[in-house]
C-alpha positions as CSV (number, residue, x, y, z in Angstrom):
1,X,12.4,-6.0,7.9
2,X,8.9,-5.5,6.4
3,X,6.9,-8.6,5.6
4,X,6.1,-8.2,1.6
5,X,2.6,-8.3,0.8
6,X,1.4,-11.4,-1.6
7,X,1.3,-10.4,-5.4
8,X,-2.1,-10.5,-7.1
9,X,-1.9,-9.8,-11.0
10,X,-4.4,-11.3,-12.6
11,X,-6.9,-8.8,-13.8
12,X,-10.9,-9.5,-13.2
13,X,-10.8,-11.5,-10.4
14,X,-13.7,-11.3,-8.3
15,X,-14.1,-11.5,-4.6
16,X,-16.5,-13.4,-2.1
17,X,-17.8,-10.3,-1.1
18,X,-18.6,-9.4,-5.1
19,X,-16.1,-6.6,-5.7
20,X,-13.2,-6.8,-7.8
21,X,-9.9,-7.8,-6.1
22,X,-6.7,-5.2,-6.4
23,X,-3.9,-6.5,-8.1
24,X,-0.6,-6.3,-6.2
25,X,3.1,-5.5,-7.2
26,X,6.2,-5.2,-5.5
27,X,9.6,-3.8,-6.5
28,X,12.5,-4.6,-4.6
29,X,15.2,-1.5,-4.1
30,X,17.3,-0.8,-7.1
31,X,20.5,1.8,-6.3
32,X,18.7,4.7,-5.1
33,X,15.5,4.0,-5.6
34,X,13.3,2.9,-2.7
35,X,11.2,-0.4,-2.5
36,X,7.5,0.1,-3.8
37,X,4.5,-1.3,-4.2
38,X,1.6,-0.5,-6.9
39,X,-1.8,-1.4,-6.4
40,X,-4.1,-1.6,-9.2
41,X,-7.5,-1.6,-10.1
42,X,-9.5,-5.2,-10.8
43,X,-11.3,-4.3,-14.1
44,X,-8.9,-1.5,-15.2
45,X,-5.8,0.2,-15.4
46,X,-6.0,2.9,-12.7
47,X,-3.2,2.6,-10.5
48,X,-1.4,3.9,-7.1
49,X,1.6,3.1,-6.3
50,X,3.4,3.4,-2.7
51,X,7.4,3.7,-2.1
52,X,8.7,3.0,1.4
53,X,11.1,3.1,3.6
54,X,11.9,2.9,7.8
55,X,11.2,6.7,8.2
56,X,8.1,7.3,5.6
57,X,6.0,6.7,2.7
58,X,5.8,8.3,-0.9
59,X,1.5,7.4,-2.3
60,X,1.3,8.6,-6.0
61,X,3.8,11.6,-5.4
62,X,2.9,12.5,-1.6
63,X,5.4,12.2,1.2
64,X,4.6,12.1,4.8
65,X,5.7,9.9,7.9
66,X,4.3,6.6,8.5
67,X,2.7,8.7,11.6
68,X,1.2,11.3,9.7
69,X,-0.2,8.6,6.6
70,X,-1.4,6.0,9.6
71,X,-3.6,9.5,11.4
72,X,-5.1,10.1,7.9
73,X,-5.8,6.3,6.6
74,X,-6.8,4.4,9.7
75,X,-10.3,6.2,10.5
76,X,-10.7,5.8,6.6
77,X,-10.4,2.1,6.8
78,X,-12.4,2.2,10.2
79,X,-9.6,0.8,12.1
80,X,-9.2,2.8,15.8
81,X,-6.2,4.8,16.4
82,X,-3.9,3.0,18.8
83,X,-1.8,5.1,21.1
84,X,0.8,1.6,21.5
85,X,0.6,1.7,17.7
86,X,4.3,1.4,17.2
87,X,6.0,1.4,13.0
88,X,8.7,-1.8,12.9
């Protein structure tokens, strides 16, 4: 089971580091429709929003494997690629 991510809606809240932080949302699974999460902007109403499940992930319309999205975001969020790196 995936460990939900703490909810953050209130809008214009500013960090320690000065930026804006991202509001978080989480829908649980309704019938067919898989669990998500949005993430939205501090001082607007832009928006992305991420559904899961064990074999993948859906960002904003895009499917691909937790492999493939983890080879494409990690060096974006400077975090090394591990080899180990196992998906729960």
């Amino acid at each position: 089971m995936r460990q939900i991510l703490k909810t953050q809606k209130k809008m214009v809240v500013i960090r320690p580091d000065g930026s804006w932080a991202i509001r978080v949302s989480h829908k649980k699974q309704k019938g067919k429709k898989m669990p998500s999460y949005t993430f939205k902007c501090g001082c607007c109403h832009e928006k992305v929003v991420i559904y899961y499940d064990e074999d993948g992930l859906e960002i904003n319309g895009v499917n691909g494997s937790i492999k493939n999205w983890q080879e494409l975001l990690l060096p974006l969020l400077k975090i090394k690629s591990n080899k180990k790196l196992t998906v729960k």
